[in-house]
LOKEDO-359672 format. One line per 4 residues: number of its first residue (from 1); for each residue x, y, z of N, C-alpha, C. Coordinates in Angstrom, 1 decimal. Each point is the difference from the previous one (the first is absolute). Layout:
NUM> X Y Z X Y Z X Y Z; ...
//
This chain:
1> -15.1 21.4 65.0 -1.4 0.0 0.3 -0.2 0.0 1.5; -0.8 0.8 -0.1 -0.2 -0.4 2.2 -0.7 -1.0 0.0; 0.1 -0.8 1.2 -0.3 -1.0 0.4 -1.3 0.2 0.4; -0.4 -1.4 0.4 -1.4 -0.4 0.4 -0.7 0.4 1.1
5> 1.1 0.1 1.1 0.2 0.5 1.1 -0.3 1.5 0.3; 0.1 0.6 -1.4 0.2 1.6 0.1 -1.4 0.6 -0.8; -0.6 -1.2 -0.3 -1.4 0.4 -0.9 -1.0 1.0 1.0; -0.7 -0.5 0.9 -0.7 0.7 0.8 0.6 1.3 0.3
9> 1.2 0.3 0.3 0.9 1.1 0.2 -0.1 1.3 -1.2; 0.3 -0.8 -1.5 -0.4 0.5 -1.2 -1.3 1.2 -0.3; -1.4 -0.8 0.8 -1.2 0.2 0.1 0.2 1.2 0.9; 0.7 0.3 0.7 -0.3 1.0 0.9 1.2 1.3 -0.4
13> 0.7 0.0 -1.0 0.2 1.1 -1.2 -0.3 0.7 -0.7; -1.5 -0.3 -0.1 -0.9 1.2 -0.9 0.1 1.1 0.7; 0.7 1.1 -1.3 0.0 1.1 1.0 1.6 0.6 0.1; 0.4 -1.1 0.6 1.8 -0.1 0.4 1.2 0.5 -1.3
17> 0.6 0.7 0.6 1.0 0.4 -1.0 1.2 -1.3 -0.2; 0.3 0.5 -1.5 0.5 -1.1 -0.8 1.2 0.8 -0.2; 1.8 -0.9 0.2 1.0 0.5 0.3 0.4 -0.8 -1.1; 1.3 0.7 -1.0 0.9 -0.3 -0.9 1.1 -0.7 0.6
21> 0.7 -0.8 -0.2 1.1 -0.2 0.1 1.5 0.5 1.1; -0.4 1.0 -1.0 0.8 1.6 1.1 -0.4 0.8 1.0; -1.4 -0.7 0.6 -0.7 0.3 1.2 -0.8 1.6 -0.5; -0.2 0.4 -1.2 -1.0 1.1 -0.1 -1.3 -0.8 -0.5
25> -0.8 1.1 0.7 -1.5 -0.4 -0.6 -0.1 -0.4 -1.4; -1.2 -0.3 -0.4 -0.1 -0.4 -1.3 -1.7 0.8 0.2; -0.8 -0.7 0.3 -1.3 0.2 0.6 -0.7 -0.8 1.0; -1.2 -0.1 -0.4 -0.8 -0.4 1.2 -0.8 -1.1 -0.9
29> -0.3 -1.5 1.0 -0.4 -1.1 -0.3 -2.0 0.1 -0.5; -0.2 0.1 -1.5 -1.4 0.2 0.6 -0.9 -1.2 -1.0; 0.5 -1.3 -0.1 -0.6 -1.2 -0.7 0.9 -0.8 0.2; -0.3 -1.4 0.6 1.1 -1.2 0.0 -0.8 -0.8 -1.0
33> 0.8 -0.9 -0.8 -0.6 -0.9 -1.4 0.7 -1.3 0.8; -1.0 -1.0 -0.3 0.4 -1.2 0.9 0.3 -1.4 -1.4; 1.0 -0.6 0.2 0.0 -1.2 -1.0 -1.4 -1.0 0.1; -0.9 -0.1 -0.8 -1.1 -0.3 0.1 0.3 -1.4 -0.1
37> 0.8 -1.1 -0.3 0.4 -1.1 0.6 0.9 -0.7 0.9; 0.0 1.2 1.0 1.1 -0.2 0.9 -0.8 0.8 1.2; -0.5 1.3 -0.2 -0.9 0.8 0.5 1.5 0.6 1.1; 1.4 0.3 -0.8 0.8 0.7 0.8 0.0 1.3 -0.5
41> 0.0 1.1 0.5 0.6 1.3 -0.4 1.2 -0.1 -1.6; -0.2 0.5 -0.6 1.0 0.0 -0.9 0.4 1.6 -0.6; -1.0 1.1 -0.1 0.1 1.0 -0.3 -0.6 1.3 0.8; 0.2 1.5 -0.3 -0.7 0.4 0.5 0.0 1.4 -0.6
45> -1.0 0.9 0.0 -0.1 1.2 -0.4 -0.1 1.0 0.8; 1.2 0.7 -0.3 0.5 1.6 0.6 -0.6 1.2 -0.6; -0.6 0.8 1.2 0.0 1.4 -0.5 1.3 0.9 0.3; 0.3 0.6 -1.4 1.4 0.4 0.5 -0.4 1.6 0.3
49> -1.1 0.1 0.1 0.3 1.5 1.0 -1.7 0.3 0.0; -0.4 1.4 1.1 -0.8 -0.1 0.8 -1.3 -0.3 -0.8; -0.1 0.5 -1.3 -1.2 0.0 -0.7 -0.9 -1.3 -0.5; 1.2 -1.1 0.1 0.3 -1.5 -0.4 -0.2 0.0 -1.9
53> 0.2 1.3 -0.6 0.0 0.0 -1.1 0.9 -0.9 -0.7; 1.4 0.3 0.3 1.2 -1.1 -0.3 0.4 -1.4 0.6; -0.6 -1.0 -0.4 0.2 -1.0 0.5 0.2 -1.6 -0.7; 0.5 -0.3 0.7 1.2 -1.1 -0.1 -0.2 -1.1 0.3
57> -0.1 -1.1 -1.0 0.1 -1.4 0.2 1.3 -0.5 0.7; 0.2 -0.8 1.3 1.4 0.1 0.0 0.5 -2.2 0.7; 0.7 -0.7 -0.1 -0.2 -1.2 0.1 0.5 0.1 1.5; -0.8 -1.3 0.7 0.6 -0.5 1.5 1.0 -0.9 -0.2
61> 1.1 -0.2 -1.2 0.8 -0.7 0.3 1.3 0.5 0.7; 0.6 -0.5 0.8 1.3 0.9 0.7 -0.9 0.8 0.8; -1.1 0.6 0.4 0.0 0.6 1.0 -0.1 -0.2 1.6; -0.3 1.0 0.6 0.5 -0.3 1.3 -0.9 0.9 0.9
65> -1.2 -0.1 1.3 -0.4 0.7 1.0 0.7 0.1 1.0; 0.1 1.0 0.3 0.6 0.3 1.3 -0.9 1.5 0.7; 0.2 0.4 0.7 -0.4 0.8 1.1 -0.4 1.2 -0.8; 1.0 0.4 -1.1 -0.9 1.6 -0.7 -1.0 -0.2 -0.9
69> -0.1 -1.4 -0.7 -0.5 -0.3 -1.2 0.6 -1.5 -0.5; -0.4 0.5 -1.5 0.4 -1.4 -0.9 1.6 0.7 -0.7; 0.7 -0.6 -0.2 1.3 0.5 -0.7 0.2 -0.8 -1.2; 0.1 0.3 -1.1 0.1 -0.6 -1.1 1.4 0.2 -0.9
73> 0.8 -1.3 -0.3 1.4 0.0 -0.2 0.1 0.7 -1.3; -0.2 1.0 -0.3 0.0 0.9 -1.4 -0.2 1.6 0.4; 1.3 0.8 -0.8 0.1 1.7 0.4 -1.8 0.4 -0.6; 0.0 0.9 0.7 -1.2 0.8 -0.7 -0.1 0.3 -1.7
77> 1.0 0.8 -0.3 0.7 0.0 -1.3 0.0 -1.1 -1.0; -0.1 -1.3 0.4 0.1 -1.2 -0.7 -1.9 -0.2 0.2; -0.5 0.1 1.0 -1.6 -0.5 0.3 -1.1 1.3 -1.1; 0.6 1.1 -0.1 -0.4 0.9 -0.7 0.3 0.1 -1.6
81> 0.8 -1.1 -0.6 0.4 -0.2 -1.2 -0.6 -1.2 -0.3; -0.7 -0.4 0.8 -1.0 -1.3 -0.3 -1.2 -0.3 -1.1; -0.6 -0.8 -0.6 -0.8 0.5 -1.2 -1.4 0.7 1.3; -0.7 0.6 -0.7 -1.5 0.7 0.2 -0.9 -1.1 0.3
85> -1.0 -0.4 0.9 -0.6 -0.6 -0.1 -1.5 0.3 0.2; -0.8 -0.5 -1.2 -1.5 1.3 0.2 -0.7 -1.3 -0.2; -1.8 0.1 0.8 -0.6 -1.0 -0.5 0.4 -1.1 1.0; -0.6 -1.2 -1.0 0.6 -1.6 0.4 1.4 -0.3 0.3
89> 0.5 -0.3 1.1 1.5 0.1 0.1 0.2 -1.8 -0.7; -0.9 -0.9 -0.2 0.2 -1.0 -0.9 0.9 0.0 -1.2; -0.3 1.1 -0.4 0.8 0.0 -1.4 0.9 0.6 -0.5; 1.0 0.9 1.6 0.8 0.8 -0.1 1.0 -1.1 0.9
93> 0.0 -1.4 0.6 0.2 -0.6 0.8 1.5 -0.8 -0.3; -0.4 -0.1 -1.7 1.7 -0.6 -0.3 1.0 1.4 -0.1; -0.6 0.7 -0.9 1.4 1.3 0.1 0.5 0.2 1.7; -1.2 0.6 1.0 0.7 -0.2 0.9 1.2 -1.1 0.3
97> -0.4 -1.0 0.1 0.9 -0.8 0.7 1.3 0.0 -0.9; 0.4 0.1 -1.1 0.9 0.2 -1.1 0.7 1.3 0.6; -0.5 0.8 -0.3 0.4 1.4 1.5 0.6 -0.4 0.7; -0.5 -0.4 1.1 0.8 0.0 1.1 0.4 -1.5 0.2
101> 0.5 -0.6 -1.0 0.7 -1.2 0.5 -0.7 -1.1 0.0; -1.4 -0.2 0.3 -0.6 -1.4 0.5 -0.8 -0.8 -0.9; 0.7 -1.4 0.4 -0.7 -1.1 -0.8 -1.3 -0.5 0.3; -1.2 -0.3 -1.0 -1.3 -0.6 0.3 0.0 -0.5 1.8
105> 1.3 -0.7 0.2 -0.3 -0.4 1.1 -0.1 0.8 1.2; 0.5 0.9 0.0 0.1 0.2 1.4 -0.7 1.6 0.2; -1.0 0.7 -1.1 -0.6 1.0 0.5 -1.0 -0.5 -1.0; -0.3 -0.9 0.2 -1.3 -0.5 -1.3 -1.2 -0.1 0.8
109> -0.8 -0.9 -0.9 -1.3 -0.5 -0.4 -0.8 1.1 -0.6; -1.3 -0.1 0.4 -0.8 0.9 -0.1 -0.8 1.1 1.2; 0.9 1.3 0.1 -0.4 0.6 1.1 -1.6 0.8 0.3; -0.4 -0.2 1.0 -0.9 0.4 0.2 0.2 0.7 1.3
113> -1.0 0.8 0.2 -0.8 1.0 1.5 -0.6 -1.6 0.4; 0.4 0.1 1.6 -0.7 -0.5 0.6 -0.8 0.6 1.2
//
């Protein structure tokens, strides 16, 4: 999870391209979902290409900003085999985290746009 430190930093991503693992794009940052009892970043939605037709729920856990973008510890290929998420991302919230690894705890609560 990024730190507390890196939240404000977060906020100024909209926009910013989102890097795999293996340092290729994924897409571009265009919704951060905030833990509504914590009010930290926990997720975020990618458009994976220019039209923002294809896009992608993807978690802040393990990620990382630095100077090109946000870098997220998963290949493209694994972020692209992810379930669909349409609608309320509430209810698509456990399969993700089952996906990629994460327990209630640490990409939870209830996310919201802040």
């Amino acid at each position: 999870m990024l730190s507390t430190s890196n939240d404000h930093r977060l906020r100024d991503l909209l926009g910013i391209t989102v890097f795999d693992s293996e340092h290729e794009p994924i897409g571009t940052v265009i919704e951060i979902f905030y833990d509504e009892a914590t009010t930290r970043p926990v997720w975020v939605r990618v458009a994976a290409d220019q039209s923002g037709n294809s896009r992608m729920l993807l978690p802040l856990e393990g990620a990382s900003i630095g100077d090109r973008g946000l870098t997220l510890p998963y290949t493209t290929k694994y972020v692209r085999r992810a379930p669909a998420v349409a609608g309320d991302i509430g209810r698509w919230l456990q399969e993700l985290r089952a996906y990629y690894g994460l327990t209630a705890g640490n990409s939870s609560g209830n996310p919201s746009l802040m």
